[in-house]
C-alpha positions in Angstrom: -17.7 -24.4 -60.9 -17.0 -27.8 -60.4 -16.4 -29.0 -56.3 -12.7 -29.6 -55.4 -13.6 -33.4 -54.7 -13.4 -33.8 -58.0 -10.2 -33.5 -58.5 -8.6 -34.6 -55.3 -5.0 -34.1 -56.0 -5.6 -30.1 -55.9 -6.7 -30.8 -52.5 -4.7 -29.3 -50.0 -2.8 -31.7 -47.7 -3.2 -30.2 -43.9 0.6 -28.9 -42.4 2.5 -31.4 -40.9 2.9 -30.0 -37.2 6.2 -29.2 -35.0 6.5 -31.8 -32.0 5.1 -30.8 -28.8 7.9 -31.0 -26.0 5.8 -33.8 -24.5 5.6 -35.7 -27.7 9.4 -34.9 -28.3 10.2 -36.6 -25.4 8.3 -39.7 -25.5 9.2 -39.9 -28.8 12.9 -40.3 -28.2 11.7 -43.4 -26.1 11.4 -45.1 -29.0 15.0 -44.7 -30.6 17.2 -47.3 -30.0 20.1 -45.5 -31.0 20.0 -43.4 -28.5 22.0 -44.9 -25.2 20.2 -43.1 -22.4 21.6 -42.9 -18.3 19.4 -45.5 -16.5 17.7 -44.2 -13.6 18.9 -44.7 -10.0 17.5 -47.4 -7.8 15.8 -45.9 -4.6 17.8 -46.4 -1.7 16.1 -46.4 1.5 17.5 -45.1 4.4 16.6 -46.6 7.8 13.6 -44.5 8.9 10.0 -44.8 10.3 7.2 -43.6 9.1 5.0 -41.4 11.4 1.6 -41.0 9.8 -0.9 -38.8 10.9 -5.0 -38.1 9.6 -5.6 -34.3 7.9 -8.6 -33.1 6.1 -6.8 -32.3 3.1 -8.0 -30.6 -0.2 -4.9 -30.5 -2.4 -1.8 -31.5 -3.0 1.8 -29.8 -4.0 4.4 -32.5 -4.9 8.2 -31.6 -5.3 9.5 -33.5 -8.3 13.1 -34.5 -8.1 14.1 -36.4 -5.3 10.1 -36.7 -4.6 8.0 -38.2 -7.6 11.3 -38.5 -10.0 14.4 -40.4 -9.2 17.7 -38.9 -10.7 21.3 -39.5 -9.6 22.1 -36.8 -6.8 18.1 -36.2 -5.6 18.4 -33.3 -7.8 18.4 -32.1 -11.4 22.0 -31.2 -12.7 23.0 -28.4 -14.9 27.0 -30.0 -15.0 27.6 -33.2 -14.4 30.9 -33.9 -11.7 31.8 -36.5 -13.7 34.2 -35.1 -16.8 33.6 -38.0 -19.0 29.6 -37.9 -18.8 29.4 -34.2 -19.4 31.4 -34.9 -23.0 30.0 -37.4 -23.9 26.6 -35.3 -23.1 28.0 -32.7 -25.3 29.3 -34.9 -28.2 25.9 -36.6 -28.4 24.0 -33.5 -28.4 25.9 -31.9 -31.1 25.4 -35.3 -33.6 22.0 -35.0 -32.6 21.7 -31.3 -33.3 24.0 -31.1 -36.6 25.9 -28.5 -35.3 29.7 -29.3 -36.0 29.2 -27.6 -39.5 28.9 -24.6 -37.8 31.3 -24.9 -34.7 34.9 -23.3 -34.5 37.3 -25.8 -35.6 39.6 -25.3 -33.0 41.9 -28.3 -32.1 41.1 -30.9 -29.9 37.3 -32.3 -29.2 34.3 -30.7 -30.5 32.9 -31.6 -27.2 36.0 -29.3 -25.9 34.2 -26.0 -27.8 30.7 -26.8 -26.9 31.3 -26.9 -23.2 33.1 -23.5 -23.3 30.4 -22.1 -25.0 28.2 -24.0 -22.5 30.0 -23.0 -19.2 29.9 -19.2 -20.6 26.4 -19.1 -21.5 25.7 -20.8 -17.8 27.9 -18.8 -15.6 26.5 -15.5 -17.4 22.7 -16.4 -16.4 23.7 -17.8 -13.1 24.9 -13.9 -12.6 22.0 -12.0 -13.7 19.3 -14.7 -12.2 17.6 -16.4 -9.2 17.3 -19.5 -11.5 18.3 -20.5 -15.0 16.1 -21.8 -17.4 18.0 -24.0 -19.2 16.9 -24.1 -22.6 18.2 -20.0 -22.6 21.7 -21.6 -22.6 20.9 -23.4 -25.3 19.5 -20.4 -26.7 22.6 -18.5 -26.6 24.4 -21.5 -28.7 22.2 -21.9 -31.5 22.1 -17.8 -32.0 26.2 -18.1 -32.0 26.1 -21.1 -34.5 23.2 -19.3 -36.6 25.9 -16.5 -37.4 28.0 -19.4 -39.0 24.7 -20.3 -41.3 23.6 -23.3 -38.5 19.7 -24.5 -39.2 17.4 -26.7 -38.0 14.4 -28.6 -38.9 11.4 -25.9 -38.2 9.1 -28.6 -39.2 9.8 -31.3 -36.8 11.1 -29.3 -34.2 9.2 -25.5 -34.3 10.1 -22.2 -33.7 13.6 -21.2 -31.9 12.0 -21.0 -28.8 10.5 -24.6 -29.1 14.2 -26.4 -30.8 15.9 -24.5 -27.8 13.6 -26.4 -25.0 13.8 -29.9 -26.9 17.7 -29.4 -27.0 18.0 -28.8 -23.1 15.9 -31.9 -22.9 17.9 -34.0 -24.9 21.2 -32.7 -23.1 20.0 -33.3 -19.6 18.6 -36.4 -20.3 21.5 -37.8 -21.5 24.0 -36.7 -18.3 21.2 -37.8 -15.9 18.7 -41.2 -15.6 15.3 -40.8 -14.8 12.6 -42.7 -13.3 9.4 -42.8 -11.0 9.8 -43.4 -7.3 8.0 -47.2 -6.6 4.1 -46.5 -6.0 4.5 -42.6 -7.4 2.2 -43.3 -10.3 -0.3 -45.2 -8.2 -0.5 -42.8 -5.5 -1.3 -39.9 -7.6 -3.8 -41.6 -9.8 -5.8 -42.5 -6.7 -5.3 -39.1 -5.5 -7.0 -37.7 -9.1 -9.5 -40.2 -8.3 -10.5 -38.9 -5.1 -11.2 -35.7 -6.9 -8.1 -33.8 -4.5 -6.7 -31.1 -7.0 -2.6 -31.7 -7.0 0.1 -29.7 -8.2 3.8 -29.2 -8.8 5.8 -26.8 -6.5 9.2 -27.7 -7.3 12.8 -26.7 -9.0 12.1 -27.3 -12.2 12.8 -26.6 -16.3 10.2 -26.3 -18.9 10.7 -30.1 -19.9 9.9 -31.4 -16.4 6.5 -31.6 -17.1 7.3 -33.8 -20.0 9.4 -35.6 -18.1 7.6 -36.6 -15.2 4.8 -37.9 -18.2 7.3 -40.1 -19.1 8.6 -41.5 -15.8 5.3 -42.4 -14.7 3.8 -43.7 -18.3 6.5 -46.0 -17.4 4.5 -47.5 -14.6 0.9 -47.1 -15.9 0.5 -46.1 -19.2 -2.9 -44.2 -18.8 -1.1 -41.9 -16.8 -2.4 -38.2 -17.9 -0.3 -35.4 -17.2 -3.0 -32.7 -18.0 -5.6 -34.1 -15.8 -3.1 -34.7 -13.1 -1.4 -31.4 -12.9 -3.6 -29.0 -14.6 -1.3 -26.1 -16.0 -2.2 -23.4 -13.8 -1.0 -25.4 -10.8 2.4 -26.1 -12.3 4.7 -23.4 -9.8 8.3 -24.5 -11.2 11.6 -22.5 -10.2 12.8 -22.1 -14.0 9.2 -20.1 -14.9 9.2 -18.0 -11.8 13.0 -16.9 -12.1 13.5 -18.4 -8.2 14.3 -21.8 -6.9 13.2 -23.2 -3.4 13.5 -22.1 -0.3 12.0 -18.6 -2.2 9.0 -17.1 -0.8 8.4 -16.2 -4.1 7.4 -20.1 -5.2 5.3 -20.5 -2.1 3.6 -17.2 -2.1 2.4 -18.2 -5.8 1.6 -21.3 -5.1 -0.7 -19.6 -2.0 -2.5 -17.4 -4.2 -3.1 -19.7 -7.2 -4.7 -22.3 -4.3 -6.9 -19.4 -2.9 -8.1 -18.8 -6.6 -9.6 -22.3 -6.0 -10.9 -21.5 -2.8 -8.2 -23.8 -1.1 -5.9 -22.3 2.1 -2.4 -23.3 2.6 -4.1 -25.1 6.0 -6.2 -27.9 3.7 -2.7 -28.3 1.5 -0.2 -30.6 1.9 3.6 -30.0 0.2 5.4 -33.6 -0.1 9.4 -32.7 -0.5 12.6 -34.7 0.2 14.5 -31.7 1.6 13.7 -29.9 5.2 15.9 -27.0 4.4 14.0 -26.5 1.0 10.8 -28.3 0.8 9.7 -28.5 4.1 10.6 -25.4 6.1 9.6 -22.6 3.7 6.0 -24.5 3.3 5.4 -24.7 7.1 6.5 -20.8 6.9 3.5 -19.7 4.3 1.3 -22.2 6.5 1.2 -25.7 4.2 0.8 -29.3 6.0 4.2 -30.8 5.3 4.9 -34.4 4.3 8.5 -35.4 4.6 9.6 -38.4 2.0 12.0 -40.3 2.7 12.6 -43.2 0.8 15.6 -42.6 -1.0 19.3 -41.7 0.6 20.1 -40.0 -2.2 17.1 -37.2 -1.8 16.6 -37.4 1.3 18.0 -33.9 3.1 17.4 -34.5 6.6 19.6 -34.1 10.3 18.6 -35.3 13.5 18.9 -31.7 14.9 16.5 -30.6 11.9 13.7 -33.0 13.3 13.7 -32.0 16.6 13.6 -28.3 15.8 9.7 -27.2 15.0 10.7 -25.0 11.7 12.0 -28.0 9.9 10.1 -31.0 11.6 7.4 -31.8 9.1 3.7 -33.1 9.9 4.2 -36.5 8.5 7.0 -38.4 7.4 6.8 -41.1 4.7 9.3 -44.4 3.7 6.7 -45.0 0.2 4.4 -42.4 -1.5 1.2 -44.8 -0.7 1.7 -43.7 2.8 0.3 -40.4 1.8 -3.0 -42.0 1.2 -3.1 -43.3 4.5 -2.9 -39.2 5.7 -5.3 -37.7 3.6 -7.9 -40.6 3.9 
């Protein structure tokens, strides 16, 4: 039998494989048809640091409000403003392709998709501690599917992968995004100094991706994996509960001890007392208040002076942490 090099067009040409999220996302950075939200400025409030020296081992960053500037301080399932969350809608269902297989009710298609948005929504808000946004999405394609909708499997994957990219596209497009100034630089050096870091934060299944992006921004060798190593990704939308839950902190506790780390040699870096900084001093984390943005920042004078919320440090610019940690 002759080999199959001779006769290379009988050679079979490897599959062409679905994006990942990560890929999906960066890759929609390079359409410039797509108008996208730009992300807010920080605006500091008038505050002063109060820096102190801890022999920390690890990390835990909050994301929005903390590492990721978005309009509010937090990420946004409904936007207030009517004529963003339509035109939100309308863009995602050109993206999509699905007005071939929406009701043809009058008035705007953007009209019908938020119904079935705002059901889908309320319905998970009822039966969870948080909702994972790409199950609303879910719950739409499975309704257009029974009017014959498809998608690209090839580009975009399974259901359960299109479903994820979707809620990425839609809250991307109601809400800017960007790093906080020095955010990139201050967790590189951190991953330089060997100090493990982490995510414990309200968050989706694109925030990952996201935050990738933000920082990429700033310094392009930026590597998520290496950064934030899976297993010490504790986000709100995975664990069915957003902040102040014990249920986050407790996690984030016990994947730490698998590493031979105690809450005591952590540090949890949040914009919020209420939700950030509170709950972590409760399951015994150092606490690092930022607060370098009026828009995160969620912080009373009363809160300071009371020892549940008052946090161990306070920062005005994440490079101050470096100063803490050494």
């Amino acid at each position: 039998m002759l080999p199959s090099n001779c006769f290379p067009f009988l050679q079979t040409r490897p599959a062409t494989m679905p994006l990942s999220l990560e890929q999906y996302i960066e890759r929609l950075d390079d359409r410039i048809d797509l108008p996208w939200p730009a992300a807010p400025k920080a605006d500091p409030p008038k505050a002063k640091p109060h820096l102190a020296r801890f022999p920390v081992k690890a990390v835990l960053w909050t994301v929005y409000g903390t590492l990721v500037a978005v309009p509010q301080g937090e990420l946004l399932f409904e936007h207030p403003t009517d004529f963003v969350m339509e035109n939100a809608l309308e863009k995602t269902i050109k993206e999509f392709k699905m007005w071939n297989s929406m009701s043809r009710k009058p008035g705007k298609p953007s009209e019908y998709m938020r119904e079935l948005y705002t059901k889908a929504l309320s319905s998970l808000r009822l039966t969870s501690g948080e909702v994972a946004s790409e199950r609303i999405w879910d719950d739409i394609v499975k309704k257009l599917q029974q009017k014959e909708y498809t998608f690209d499997v090839v580009t975009y994957g399974s259901l359960t992968d299109y479903v994820k990219k979707i809620a990425y596209f839609f809250h991307a497009s109601i809400q800017g995004a960007g790093a906080y100034p020095g955010a990139a630089d201050t967790v590189r050096m951190l991953a330089e100094g060997g100090r493990p870091q982490g995510l414990l934060a309200d968050g989706q299944c694109f925030t990952p991706g996201q935050i990738q992006r933000c920082l990429r921004k700033d310094n392009s060798a930026f590597d998520l994996t290496a950064t934030f190593p899976a297993a010490l990704r504790i986000l709100s939308a995975e664990k069915k509960a957003r902040k102040p839950s014990d249920t986050l902190f407790k996690v984030a506790a016990q994947v730490l001890a698998e590493r031979g780390i105690r809450p005591a040699d952590t540090i949890h870096v949040g914009s919020n007392l209420a939700r950030d900084i509170a709950p972590a001093k409760k399951h015994g984390f150092r606490t690092a208040l930022f607060a370098g943005d009026k828009n995160s920042l969620v912080a009373t004078p009363e809160q300071l002076k009371d020892p549940t919320f008052r946090p161990d440090v306070l920062l005005t610019e994440l490079p101050q942490l470096l100063e803490v940690i050494g």
